[in-house]
N, C-alpha and C positions, 0 to 999 in steps of 0.2 A: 853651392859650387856646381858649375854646368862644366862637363866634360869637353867643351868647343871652345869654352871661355877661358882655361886654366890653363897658367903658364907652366905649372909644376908635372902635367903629364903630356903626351907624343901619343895621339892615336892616329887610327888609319881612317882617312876619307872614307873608301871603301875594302868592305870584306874582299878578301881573295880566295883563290884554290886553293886549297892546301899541297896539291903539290906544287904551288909556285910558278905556276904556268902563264900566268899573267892576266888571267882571264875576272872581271871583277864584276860585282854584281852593286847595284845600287841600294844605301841602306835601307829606302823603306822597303824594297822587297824581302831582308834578309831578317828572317823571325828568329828571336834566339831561345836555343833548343838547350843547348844549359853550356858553362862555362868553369874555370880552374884558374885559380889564384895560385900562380906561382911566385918565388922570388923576382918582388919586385915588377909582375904586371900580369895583368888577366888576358887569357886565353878565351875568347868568346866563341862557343860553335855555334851555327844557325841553322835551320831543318834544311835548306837549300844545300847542305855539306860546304857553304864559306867559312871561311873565319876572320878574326881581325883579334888584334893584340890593342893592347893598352899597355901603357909603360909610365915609368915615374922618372920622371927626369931628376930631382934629387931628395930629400928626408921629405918636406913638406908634401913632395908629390908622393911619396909612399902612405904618407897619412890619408889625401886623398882618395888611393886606390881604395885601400881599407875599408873608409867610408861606402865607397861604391861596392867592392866585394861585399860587404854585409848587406846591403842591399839588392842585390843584383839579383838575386832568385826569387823578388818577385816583379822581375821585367819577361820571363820566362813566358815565352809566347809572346812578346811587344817586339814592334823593331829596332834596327838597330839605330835609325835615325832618331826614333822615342829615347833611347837611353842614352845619344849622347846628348839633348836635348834637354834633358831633364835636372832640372834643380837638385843635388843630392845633398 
């Protein structure tokens, strides 16, 4: 399951500012510095101070995440375009 390919989740092109200012940064520049599985979608932070969300569009895309959450900490330093890229 690749995160670009999957109909069951909604992620972002690109990371943002966190305060929402519009400003956005290209994935391979944004290395991920660690992240938080919340209800229903991952919170990603990146050492640039971006972030971008992942979300599940419905049950099957929550399994999805899951899969990706348990994995995710060892992308920790890859970007973000590696991790949506990547076979999980």
């Amino acid at each position: 399951m690749v995160i670009k390919e999957s109909k069951n989740l909604i992620y972002q092109k690109n990371p943002l500012m966190p305060d929402g200012s519009g400003f956005y940064c290209p994935p391979p520049k944004s290395i991920l510095e660690n992240f938080e599985h919340l209800d229903g979608k991952l919170v990603l932070h990146f050492k640039n101070r971006f972030i971008a969300f992942i979300r599940a569009k419905n049950l099957e895309g929550e399994r999805e995440l899951y899969k990706v959450a348990t994995k995710l900490s060892d992308f920790i330093g890859k970007s973000y375009e590696e991790i949506l890229n990547f076979d999980f």
